[in-house]
N, C-alpha and C positions, 0 to 999 in steps of 0.2 A: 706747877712747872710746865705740863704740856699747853698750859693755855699760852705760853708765850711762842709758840712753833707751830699754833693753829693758824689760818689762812686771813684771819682777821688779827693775830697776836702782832706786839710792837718788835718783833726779830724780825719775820716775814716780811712786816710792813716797811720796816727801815731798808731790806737787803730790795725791793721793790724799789724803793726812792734810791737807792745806788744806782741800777738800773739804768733807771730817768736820768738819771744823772750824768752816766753816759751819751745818752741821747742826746740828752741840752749841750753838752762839752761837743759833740759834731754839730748842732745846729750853732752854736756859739762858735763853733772856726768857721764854717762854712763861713758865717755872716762877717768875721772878720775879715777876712780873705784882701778886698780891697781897702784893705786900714785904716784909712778914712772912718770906716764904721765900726771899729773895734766899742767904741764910745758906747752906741744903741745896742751893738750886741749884748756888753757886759748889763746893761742895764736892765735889755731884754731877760737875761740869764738869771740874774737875781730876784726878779722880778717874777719868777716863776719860782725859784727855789727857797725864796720869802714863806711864798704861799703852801710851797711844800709841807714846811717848818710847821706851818699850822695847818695842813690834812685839808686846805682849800684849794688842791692845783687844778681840778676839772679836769679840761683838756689842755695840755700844756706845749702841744706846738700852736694853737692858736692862741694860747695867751702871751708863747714867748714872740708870736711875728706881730700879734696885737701892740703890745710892749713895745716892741723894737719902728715899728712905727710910728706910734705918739712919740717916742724918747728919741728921733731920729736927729731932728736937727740942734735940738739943744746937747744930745748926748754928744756928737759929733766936735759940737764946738766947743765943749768940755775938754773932751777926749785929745786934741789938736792944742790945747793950750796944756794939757798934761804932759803931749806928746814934746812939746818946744822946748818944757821948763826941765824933761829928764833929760832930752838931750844934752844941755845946756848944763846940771848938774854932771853927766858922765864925761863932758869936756874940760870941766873942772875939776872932776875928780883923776882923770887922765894929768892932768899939768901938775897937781898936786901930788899926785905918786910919785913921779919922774922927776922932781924938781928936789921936793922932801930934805931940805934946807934945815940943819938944825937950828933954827934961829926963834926968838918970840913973834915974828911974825908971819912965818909958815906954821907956827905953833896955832895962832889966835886962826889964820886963814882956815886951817884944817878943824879947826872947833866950828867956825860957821859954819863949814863945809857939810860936817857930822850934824848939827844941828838941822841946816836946812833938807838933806836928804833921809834926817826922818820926821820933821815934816811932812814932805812930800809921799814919803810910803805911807804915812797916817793919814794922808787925805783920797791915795789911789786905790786904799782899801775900802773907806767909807763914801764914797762921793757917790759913787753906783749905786750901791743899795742906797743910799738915800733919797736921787733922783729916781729911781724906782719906786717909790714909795711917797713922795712930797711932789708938788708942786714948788719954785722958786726961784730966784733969779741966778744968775751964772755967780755973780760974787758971794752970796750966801749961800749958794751949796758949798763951797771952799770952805768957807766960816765956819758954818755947821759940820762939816766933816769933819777938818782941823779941831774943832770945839768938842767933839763926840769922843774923836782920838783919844784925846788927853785926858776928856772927864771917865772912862769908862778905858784905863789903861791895861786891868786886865785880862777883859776883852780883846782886844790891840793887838796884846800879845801874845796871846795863844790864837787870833787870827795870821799873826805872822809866822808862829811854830806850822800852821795848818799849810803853807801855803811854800816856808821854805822846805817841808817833811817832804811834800810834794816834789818840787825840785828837784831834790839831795835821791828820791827813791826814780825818778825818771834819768837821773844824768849818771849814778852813781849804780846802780842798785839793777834794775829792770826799768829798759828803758820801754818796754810796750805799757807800761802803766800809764803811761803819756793818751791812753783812751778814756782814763779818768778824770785826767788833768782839771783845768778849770771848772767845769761841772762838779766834780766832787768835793773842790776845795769851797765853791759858794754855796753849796749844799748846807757842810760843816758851820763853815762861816755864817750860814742862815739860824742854825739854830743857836747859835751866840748872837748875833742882832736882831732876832723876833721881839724880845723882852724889851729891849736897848729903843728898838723904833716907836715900840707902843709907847713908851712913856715918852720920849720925844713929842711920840702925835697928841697925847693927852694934858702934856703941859703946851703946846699951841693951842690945845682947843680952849685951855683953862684963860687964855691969857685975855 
């Protein structure tokens, strides 16, 4: 039992990756800041807390700015076409509240609706860590993300528990936890996709 409270045991070592984890949540705002970059940041973030998952982070402000450089312009224009398509769903979902017609077809409208915005939350959770981790083109990271979503749902889900717990304890609960915020939820979320991406990379290599 003490060996798990030793300096090398996995208690220590996880409340150590907490930590970090703060750190990467302020270099990940910082880098968002001008929004545009939110894309490279999040990818930068994952991209270090991947490696965390598996006890390879080194140094992790130079591999989250390393990261966030290569990942810069594709992340970007990811990130900008995520940004359009949520818009564009919360103005839908905006018309769709206020309208809310009992009829079959604000019924079938509001079934799309539900459908494609979780979609969309299946793909803004995986699209990041995946371009962190693969090379690929803009429509295939989509695919593959959308595709991971769904094949690997209960994953999915308890990355969404991770991420609205989050929320619910920053808005509701203590809002200075908000220093943990994204950093600690891709942390979480890193050690539920470590497994999930290997065998991705290992059925591409197979192929």
């Amino acid at each position: 039992m003490s060996n798990l409270f030793n300096l090398d045991g996995p208690v220590l070592q996880f409340i150590n990756k907490i930590v970090y984890s703060v750190y990467l949540n302020i270099l990940w705002f910082i880098c968002c800041i001008p929004v545009v970059t939110a894309g490279a940041s999040t990818t930068a973030l994952f991209y270090v807390t991947l490696k965390m998952a598996k006890n390879e982070e080194g140094n992790i402000t130079k591999a989250f700015f390393r990261s966030f450089k290569d990942n810069l312009k594709q992340g970007t224009k990811i990130w900008l076409i995520l940004l359009a398509l949520g818009i564009l769903l919360g103005v839908d979902g905006y018309v769709l509240y206020h309208m809310r017609f009992e009829n079959v077809f604000w019924t079938l409208c509001t079934a799309v609706f539900c459908v494609a915005a979780a979609a969309y939350a299946i793909v803004l959770m995986y699209i990041f860590p995946l371009l962190a981790r693969f090379d690929n083109t803009i429509g295939a990271m989509f695919k593959n993300a959308l595709f991971i979503g769904i094949r690997f749902l209960l994953c999915t889900i308890l990355m969404a528990v991770i991420y609205f717990a989050m929320l619910l304890v920053v808005v509701r609960v203590f809002t200075p936890a908000v220093i943990f915020g994204e950093g600690l939820c891709a942390l979480l979320c890193s050690y539920l996709l470590s497994n999930i991406l290997l065998l991705c990379q290992e059925k591409g290599e197979n192929r």
